[in-house]
N, C-alpha and C positions, 0 to 999 in steps of 0.2 A: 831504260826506266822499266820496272819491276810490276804488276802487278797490286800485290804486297806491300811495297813500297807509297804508293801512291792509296791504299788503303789504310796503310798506318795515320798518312798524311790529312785523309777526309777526316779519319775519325779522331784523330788529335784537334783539327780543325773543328768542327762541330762540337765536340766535349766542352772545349774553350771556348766558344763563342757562346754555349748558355749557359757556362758555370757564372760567366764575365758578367754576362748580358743579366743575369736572374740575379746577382750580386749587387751591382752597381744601382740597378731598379730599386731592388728592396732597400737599398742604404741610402736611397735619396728620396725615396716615397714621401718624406715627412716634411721633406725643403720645396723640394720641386713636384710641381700638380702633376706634371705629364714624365715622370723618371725614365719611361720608355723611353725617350726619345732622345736622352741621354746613356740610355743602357746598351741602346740597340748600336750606333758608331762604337760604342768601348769594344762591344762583344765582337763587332766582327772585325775589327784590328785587331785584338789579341789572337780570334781564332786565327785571323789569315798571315798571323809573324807565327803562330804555332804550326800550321799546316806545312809554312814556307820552312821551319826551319826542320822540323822531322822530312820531308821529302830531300834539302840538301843534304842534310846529314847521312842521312841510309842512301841516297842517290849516287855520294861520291865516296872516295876515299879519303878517310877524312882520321883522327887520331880516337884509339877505341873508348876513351871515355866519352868525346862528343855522339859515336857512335852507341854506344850503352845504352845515355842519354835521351836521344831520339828513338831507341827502340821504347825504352822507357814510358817514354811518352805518350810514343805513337799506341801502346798495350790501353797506356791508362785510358786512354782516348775511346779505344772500342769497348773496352768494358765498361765504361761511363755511358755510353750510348746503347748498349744492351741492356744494361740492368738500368737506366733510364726508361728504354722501351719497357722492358717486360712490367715494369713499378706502374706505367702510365697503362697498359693495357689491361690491370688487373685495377685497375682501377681505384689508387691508392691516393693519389693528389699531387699535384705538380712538388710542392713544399718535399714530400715522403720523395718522393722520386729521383728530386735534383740533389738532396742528402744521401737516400743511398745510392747513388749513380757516385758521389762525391767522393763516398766513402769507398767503395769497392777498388772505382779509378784508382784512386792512388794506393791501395793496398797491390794490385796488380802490379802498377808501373815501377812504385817498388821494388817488388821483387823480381823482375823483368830488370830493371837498372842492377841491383844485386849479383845476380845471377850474371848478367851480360859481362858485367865489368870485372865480375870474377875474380 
């Protein structure tokens, strides 16, 4: 186990559990009083089947588009979390944050899966 590896895997993990988790809440705000508490179980099963599945994928030898994939992913994942941070440190608003955190993710992961899978 990689370093690298297991850092793709956090930050796929965490990307996923507050895209999941900030999704789910806002989509249910209007049915359910308390959506947190249905947001927060969603988020962190998707984040922890994304964590799990980027660490086995780059962990073993595996076929290169599942490989691709999971680099893919695991890209989107820290860029998501970066440009999360930097959005919430300048003090932009959770909403600005988790759209452009969203939007960058997956423009990286992208081209990250592009690229890999070559």
């Amino acid at each position: 186990m990689r370093v690298r590896t297991v850092g793709y895997a956090i930050g796929a993990g965490i990307a996923t559990f507050l895209v999941v988790f900030f999704v789910v809440s806002e989509a249910l705000l209007s049915y359910i009083e308390f959506s947190v508490l249905v947001g927060l179980p969603a988020g962190l099963l998707a984040g922890t089947l994304a964590a799990a599945f980027v660490h086995t994928q780059l962990g073993t030898e595996t076929s290169h588009t599942r490989r691709a994939l999971a680099r893919g992913l695991g890209s989107a994942g820290l860029t998501f979390v970066v440009a999360f941070g930097v959005t919430l440190l300048v003090q932009q608003g959770i909403t600005v944050a988790v759209l452009l955190g969203t939007v960058t993710g997956a423009v990286a992961g992208t081209v990250i899966f592009v690229r890999e899978k070559g």
